[in-house]
N, CA, C and O atoms as a CHARMM CRD file, in Angstrom:
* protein
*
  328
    1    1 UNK  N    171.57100 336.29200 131.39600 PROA 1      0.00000
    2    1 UNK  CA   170.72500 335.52700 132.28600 PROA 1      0.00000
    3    1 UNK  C    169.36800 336.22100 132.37500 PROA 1      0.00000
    4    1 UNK  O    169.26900 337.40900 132.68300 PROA 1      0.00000
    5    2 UNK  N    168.59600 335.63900 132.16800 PROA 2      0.00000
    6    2 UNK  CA   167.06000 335.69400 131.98700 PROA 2      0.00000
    7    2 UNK  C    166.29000 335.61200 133.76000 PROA 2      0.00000
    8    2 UNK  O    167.09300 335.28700 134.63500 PROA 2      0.00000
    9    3 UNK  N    165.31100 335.80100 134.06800 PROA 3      0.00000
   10    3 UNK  CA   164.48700 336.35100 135.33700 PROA 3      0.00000
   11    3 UNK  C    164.59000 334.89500 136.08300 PROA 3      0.00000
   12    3 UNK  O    165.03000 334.56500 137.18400 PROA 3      0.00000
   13    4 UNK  N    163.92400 334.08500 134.87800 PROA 4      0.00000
   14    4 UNK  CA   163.56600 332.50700 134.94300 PROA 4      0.00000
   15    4 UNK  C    165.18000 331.33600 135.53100 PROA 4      0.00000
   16    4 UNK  O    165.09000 330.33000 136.23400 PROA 4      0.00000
   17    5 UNK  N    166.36700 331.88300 134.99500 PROA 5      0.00000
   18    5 UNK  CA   167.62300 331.43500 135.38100 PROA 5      0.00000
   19    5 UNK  C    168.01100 331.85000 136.71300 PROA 5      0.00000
   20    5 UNK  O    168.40700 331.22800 137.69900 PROA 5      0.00000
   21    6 UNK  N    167.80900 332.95900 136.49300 PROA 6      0.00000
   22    6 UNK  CA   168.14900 334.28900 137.92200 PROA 6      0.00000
   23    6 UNK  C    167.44100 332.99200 139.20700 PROA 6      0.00000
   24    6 UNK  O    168.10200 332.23800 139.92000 PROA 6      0.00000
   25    7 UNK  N    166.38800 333.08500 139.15000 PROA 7      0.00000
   26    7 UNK  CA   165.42900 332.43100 140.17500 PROA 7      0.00000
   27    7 UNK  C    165.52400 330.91300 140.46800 PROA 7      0.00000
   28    7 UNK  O    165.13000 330.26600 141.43800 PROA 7      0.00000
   29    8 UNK  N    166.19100 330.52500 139.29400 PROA 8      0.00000
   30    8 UNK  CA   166.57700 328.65100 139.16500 PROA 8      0.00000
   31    8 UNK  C    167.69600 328.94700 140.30000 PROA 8      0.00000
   32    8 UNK  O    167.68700 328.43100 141.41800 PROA 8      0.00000
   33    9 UNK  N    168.69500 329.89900 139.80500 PROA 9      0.00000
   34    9 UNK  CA   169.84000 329.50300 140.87300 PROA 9      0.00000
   35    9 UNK  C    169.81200 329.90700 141.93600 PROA 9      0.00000
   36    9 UNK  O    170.77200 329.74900 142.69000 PROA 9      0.00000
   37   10 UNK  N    168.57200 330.62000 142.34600 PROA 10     0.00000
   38   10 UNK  CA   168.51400 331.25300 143.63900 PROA 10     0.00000
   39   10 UNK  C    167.64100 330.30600 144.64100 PROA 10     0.00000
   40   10 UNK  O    167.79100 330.28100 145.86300 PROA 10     0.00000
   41   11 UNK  N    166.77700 329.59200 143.95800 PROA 11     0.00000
   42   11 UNK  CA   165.99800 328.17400 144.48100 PROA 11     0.00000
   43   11 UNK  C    167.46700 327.36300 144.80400 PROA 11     0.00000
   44   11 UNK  O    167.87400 327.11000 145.93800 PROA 11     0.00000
   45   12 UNK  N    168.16000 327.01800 143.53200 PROA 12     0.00000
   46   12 UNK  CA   169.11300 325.76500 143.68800 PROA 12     0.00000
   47   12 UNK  C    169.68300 326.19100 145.40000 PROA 12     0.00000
   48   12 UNK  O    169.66100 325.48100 146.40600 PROA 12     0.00000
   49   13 UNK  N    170.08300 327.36000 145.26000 PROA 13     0.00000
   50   13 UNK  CA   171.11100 327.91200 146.56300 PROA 13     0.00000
   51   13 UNK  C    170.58100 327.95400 147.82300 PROA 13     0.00000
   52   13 UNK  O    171.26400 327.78100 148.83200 PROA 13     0.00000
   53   14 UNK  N    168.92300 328.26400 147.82800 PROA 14     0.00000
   54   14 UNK  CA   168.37900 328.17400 149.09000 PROA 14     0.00000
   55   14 UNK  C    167.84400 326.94400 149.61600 PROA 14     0.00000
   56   14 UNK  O    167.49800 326.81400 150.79000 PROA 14     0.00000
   57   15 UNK  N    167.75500 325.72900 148.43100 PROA 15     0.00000
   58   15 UNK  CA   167.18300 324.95200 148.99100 PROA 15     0.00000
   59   15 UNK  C    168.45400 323.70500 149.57800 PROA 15     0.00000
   60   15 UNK  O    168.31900 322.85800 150.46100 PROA 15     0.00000
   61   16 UNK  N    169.67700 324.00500 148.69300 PROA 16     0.00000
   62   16 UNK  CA   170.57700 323.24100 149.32500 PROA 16     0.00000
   63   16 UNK  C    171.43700 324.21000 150.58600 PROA 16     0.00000
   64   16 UNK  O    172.41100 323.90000 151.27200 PROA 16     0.00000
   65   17 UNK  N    170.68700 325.38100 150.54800 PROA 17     0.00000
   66   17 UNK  CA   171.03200 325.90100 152.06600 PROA 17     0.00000
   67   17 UNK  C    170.27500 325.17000 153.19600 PROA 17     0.00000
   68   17 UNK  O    170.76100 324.99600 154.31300 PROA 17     0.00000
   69   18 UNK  N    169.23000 324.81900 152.87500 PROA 18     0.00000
   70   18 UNK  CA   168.07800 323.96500 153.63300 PROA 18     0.00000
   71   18 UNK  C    168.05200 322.52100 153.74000 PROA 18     0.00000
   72   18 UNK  O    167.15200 321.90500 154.31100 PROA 18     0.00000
   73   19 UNK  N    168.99500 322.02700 153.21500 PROA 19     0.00000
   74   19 UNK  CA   169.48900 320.52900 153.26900 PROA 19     0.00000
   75   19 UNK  C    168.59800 319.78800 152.48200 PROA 19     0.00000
   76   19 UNK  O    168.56200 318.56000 152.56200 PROA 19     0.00000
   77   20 UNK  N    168.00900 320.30900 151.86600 PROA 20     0.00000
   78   20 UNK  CA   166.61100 319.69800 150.79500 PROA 20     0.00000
   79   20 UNK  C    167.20900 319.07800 149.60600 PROA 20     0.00000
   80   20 UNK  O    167.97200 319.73600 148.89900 PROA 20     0.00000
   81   21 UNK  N    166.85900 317.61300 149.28000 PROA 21     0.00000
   82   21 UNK  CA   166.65800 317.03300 147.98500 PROA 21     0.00000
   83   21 UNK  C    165.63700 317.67300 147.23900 PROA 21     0.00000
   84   21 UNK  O    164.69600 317.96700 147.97500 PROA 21     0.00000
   85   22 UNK  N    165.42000 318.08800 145.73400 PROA 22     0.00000
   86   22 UNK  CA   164.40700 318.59900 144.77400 PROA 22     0.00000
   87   22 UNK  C    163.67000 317.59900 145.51600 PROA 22     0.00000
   88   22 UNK  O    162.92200 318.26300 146.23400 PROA 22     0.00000
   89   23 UNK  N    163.50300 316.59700 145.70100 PROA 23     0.00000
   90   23 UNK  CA   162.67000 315.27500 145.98700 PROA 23     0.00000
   91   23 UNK  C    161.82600 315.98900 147.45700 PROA 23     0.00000
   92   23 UNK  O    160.60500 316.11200 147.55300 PROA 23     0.00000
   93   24 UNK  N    162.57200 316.28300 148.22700 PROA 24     0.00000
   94   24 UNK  CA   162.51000 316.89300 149.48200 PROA 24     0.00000
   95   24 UNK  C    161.68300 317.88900 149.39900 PROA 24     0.00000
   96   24 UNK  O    160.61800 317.87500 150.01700 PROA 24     0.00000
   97   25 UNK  N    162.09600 319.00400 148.53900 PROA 25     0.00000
   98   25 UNK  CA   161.45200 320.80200 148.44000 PROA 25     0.00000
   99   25 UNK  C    160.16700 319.98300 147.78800 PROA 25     0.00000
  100   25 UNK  O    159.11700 320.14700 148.41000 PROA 25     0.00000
  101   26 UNK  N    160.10200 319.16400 146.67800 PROA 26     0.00000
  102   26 UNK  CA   158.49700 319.30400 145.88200 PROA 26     0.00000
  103   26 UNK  C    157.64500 318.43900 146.56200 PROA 26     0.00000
  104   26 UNK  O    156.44900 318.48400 146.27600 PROA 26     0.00000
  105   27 UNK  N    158.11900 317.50100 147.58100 PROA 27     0.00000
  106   27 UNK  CA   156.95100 317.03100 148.88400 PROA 27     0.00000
  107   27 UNK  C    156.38900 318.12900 149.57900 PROA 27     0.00000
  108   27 UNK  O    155.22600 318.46600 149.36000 PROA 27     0.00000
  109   28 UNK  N    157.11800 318.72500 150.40800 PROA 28     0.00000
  110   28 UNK  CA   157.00800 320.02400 151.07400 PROA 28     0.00000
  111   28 UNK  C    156.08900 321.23200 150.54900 PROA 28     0.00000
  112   28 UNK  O    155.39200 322.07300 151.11600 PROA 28     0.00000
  113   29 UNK  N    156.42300 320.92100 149.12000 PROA 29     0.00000
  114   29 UNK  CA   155.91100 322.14600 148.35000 PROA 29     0.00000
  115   29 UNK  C    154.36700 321.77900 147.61900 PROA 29     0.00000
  116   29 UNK  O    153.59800 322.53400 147.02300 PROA 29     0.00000
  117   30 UNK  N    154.24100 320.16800 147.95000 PROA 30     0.00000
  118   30 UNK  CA   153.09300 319.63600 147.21700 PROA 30     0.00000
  119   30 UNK  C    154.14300 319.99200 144.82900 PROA 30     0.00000
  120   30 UNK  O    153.91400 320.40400 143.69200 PROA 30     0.00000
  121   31 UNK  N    154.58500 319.73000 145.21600 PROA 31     0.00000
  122   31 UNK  CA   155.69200 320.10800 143.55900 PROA 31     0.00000
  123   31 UNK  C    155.91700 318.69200 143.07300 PROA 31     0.00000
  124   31 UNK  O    156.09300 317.81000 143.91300 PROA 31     0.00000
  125   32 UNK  N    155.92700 318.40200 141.76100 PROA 32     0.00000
  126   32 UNK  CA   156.88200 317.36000 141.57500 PROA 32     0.00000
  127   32 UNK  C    158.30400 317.52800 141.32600 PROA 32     0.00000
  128   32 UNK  O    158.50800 318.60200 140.75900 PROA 32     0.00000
  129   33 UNK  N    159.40100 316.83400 141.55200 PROA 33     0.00000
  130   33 UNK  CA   160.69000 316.86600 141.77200 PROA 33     0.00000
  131   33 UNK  C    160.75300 317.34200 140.19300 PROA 33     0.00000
  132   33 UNK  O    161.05500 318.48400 139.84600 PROA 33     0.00000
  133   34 UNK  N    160.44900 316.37100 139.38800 PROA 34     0.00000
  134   34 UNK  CA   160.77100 316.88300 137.81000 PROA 34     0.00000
  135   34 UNK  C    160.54200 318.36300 137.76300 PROA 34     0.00000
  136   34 UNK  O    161.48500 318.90500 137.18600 PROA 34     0.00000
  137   35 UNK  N    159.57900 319.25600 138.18500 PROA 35     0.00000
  138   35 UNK  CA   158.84700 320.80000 137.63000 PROA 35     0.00000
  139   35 UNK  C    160.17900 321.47900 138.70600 PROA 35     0.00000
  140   35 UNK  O    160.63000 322.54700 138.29300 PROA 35     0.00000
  141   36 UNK  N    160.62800 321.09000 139.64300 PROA 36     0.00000
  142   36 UNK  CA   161.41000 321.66900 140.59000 PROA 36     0.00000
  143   36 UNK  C    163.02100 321.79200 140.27400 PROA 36     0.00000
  144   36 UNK  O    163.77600 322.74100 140.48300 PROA 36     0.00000
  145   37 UNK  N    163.23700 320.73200 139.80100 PROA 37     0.00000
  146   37 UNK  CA   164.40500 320.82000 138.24600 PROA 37     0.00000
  147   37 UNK  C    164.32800 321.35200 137.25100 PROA 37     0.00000
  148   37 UNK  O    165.32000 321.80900 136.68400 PROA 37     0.00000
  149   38 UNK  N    163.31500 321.41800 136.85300 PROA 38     0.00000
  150   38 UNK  CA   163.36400 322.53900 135.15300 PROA 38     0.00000
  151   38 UNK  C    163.05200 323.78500 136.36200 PROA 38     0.00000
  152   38 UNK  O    163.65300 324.78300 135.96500 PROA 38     0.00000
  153   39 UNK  N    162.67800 323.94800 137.05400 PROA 39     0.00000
  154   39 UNK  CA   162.43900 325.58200 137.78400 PROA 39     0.00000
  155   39 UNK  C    164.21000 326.16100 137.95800 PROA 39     0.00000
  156   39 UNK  O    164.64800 327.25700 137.60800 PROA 39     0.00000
  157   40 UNK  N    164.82600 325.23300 138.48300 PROA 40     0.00000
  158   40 UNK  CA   166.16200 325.32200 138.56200 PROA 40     0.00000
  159   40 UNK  C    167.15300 325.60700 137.82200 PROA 40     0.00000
  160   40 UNK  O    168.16400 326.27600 138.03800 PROA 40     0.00000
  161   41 UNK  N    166.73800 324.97200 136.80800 PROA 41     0.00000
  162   41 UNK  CA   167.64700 324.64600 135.68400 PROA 41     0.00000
  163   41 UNK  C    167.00700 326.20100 134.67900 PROA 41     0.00000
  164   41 UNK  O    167.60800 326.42200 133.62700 PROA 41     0.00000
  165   42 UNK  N    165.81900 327.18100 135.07600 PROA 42     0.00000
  166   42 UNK  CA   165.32200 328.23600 134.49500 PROA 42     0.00000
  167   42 UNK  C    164.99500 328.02800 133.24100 PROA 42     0.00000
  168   42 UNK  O    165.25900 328.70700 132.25000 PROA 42     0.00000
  169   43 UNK  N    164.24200 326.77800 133.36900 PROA 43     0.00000
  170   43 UNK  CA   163.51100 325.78400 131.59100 PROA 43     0.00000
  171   43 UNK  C    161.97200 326.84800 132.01400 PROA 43     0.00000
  172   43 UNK  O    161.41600 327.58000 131.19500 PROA 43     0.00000
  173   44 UNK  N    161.60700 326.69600 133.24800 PROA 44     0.00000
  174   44 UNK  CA   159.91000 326.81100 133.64700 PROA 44     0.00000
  175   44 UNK  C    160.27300 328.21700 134.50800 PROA 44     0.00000
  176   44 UNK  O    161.29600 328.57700 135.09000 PROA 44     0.00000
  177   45 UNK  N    158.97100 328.83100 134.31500 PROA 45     0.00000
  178   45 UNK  CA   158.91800 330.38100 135.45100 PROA 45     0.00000
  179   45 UNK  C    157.73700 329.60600 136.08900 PROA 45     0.00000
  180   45 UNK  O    156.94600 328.72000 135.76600 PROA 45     0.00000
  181   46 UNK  N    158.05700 330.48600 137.29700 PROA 46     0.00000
  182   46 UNK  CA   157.39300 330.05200 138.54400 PROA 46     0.00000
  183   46 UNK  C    155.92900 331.01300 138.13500 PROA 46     0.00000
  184   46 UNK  O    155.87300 332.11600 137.59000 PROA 46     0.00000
  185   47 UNK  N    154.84800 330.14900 138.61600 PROA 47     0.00000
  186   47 UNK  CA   153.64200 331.66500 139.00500 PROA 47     0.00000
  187   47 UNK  C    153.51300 331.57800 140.52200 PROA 47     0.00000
  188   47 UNK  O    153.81400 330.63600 141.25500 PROA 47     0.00000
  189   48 UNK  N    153.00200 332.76600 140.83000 PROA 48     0.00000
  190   48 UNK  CA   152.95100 333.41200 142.16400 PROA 48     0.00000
  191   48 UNK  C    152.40700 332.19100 143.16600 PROA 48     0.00000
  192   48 UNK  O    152.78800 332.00000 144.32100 PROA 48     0.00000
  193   49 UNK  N    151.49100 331.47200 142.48000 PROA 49     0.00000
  194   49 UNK  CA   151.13300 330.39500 143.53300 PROA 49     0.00000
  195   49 UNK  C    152.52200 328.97500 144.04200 PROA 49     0.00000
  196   49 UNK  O    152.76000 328.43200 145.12000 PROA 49     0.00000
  197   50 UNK  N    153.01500 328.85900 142.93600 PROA 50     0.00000
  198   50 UNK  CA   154.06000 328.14900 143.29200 PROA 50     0.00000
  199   50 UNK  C    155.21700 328.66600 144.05700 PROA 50     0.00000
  200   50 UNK  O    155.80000 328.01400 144.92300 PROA 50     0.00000
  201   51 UNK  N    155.64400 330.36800 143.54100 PROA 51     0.00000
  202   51 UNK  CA   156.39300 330.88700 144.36200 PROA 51     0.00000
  203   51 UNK  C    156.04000 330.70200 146.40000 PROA 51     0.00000
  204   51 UNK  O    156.77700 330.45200 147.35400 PROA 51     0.00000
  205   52 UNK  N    154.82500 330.93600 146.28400 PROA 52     0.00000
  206   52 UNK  CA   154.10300 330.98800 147.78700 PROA 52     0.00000
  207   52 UNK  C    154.47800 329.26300 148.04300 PROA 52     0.00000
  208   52 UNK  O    155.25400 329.17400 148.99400 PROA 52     0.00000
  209   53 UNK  N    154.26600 328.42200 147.67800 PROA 53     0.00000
  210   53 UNK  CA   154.24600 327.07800 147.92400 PROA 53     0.00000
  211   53 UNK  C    155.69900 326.78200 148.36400 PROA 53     0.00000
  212   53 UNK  O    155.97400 326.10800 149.35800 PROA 53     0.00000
  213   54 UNK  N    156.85500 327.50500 147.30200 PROA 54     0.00000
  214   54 UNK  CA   158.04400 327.09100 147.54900 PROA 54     0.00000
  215   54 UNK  C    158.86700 328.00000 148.58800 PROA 54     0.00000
  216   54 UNK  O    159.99400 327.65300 148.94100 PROA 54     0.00000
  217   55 UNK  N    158.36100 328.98400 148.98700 PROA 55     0.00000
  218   55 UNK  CA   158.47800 329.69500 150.38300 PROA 55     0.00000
  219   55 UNK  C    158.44000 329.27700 151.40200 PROA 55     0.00000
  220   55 UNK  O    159.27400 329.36500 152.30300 PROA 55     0.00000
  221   56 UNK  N    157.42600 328.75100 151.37700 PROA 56     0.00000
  222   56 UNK  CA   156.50700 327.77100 152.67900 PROA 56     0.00000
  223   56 UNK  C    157.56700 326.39800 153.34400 PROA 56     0.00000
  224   56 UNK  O    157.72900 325.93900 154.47400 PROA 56     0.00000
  225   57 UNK  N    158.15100 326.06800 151.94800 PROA 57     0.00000
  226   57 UNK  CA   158.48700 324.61400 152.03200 PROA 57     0.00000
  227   57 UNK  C    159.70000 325.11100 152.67700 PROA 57     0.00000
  228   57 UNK  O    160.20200 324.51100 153.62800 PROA 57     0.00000
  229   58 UNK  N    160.22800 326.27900 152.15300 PROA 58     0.00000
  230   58 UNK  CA   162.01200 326.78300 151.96400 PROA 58     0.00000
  231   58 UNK  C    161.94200 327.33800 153.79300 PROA 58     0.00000
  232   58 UNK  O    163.04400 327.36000 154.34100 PROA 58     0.00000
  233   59 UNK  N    160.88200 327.70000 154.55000 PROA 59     0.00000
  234   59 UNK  CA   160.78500 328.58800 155.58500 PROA 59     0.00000
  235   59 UNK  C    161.34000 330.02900 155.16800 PROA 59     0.00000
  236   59 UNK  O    162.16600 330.73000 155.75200 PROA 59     0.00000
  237   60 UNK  N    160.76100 330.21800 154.19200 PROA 60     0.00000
  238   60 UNK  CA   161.51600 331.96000 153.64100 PROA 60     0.00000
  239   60 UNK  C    160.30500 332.71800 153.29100 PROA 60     0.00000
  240   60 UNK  O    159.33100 332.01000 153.03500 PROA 60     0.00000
  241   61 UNK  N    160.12000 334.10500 153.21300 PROA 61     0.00000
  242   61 UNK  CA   159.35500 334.81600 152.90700 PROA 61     0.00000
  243   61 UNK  C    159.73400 335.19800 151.32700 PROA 61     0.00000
  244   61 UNK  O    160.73600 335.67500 150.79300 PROA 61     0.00000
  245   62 UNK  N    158.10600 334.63700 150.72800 PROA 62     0.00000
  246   62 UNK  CA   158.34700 334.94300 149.19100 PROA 62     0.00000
  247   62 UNK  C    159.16000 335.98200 148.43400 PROA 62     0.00000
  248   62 UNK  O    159.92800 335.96600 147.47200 PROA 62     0.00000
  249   63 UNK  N    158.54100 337.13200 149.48800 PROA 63     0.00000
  250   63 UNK  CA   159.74200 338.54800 148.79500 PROA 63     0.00000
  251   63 UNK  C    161.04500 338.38000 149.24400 PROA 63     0.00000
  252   63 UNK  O    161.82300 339.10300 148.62300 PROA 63     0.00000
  253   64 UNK  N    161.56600 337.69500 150.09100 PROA 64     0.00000
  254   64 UNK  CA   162.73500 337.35800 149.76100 PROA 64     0.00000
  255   64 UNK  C    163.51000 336.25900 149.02700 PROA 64     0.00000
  256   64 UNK  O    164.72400 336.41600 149.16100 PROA 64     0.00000
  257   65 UNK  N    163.28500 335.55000 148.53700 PROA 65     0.00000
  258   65 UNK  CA   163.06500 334.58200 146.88600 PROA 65     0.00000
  259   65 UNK  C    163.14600 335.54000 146.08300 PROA 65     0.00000
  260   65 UNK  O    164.14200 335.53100 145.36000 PROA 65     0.00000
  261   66 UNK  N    162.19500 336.63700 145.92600 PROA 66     0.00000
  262   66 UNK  CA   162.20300 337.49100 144.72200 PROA 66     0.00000
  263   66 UNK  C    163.15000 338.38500 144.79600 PROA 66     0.00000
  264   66 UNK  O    163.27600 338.95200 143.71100 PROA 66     0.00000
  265   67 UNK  N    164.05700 338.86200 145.79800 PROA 67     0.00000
  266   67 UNK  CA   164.49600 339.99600 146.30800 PROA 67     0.00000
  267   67 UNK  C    166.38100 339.34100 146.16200 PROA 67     0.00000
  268   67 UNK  O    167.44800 339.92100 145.96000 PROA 67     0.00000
  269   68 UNK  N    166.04400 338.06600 146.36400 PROA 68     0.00000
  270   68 UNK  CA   167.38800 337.40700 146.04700 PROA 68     0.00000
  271   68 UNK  C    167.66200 337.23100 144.39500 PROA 68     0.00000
  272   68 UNK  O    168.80600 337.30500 143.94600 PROA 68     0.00000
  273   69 UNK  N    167.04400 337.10300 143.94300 PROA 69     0.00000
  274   69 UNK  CA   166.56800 336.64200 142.18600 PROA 69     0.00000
  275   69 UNK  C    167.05600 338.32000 141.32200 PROA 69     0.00000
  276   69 UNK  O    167.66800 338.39300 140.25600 PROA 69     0.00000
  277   70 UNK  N    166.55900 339.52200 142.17600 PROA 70     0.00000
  278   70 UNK  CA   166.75300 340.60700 141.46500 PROA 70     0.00000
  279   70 UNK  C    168.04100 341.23400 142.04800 PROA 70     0.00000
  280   70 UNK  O    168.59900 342.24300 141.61700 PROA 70     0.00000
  281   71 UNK  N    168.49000 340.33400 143.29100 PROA 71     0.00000
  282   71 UNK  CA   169.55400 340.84800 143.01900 PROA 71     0.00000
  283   71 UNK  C    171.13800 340.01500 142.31900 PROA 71     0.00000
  284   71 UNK  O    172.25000 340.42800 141.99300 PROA 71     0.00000
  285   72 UNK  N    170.49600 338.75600 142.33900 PROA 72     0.00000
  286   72 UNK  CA   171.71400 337.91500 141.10300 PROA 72     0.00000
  287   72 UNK  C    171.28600 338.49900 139.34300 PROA 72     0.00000
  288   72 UNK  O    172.13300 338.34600 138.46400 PROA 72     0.00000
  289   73 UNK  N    170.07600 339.07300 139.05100 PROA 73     0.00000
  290   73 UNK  CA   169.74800 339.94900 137.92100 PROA 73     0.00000
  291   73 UNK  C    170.91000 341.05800 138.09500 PROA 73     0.00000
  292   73 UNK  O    171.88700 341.12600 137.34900 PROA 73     0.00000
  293   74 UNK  N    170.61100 342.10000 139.42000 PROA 74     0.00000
  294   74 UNK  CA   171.87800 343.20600 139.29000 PROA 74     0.00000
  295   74 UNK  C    173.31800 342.72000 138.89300 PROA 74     0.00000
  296   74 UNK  O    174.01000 343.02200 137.92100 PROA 74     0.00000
  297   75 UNK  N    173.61600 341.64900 140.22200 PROA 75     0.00000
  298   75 UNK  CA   175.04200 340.97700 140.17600 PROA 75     0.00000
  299   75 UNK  C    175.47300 340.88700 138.15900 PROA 75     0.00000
  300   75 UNK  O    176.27900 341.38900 137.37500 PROA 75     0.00000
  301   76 UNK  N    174.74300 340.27000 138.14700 PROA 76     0.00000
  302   76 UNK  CA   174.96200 339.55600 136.76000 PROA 76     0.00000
  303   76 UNK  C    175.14800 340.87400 135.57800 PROA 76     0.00000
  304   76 UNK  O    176.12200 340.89800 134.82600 PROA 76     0.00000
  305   77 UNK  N    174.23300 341.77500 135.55200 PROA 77     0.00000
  306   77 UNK  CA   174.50700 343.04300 134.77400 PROA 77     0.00000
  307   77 UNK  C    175.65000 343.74100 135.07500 PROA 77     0.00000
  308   77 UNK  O    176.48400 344.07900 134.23500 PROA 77     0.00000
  309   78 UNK  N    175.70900 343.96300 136.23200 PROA 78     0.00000
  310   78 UNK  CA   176.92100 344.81700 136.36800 PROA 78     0.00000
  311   78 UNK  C    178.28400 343.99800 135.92200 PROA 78     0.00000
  312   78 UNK  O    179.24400 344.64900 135.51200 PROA 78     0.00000
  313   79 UNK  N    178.34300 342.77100 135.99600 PROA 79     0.00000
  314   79 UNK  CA   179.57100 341.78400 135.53700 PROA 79     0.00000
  315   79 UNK  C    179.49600 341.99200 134.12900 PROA 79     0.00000
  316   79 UNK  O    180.60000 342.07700 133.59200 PROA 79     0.00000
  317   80 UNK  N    178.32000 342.11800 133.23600 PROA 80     0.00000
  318   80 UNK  CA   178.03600 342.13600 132.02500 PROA 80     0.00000
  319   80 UNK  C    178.64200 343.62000 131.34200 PROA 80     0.00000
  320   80 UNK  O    179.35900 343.82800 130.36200 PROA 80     0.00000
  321   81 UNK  N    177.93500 344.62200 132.44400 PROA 81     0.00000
  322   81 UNK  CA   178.86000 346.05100 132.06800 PROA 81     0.00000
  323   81 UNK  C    180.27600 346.04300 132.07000 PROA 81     0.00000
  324   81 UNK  O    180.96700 346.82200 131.41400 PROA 81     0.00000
  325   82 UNK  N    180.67600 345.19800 132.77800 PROA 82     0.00000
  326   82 UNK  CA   182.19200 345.43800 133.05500 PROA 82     0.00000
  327   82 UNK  C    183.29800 344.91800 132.03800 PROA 82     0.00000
  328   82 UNK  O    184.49100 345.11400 132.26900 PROA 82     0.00000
């Protein structure tokens, strides 16, 4: 799993923690639903301005988006070591 996957499933998880349709998060986020699915799906990497946008929408602080992302990166290595 790649940075870009890591972060798809960590969006997918917070935003259906947030009761959000993609439809939902990329209003919120000023996003289109399509770019918010390939973000998910870890087709597209986020840049820092979209990260900030999808924070905003999520009510989360960006470093924690990123902080969740590096740690499904750890999760995932250490399963990989094992």
């Amino acid at each position: 799993m790649d940075a870009g996957e890591a972060f798809g499933k960590v969006l997918r998880h917070v935003r259906r923690e947030a009761g959000l349709t993609q439809e939902q998060l990329g209003f919120e986020a000023d996003l289109r639903r399509t770019y918010v699915s390939l973000l998910e799906l870890g087709q597209q990497q986020p840049s820092l301005t979209t990260i900030l946008k999808l924070a905003a929408a999520l009510r989360r602080r960006p470093g924690e988006l990123l902080d969740l992302t590096a740690n499904e990166l750890n999760k995932e290595k250490k399963t990989s070591a094992s």
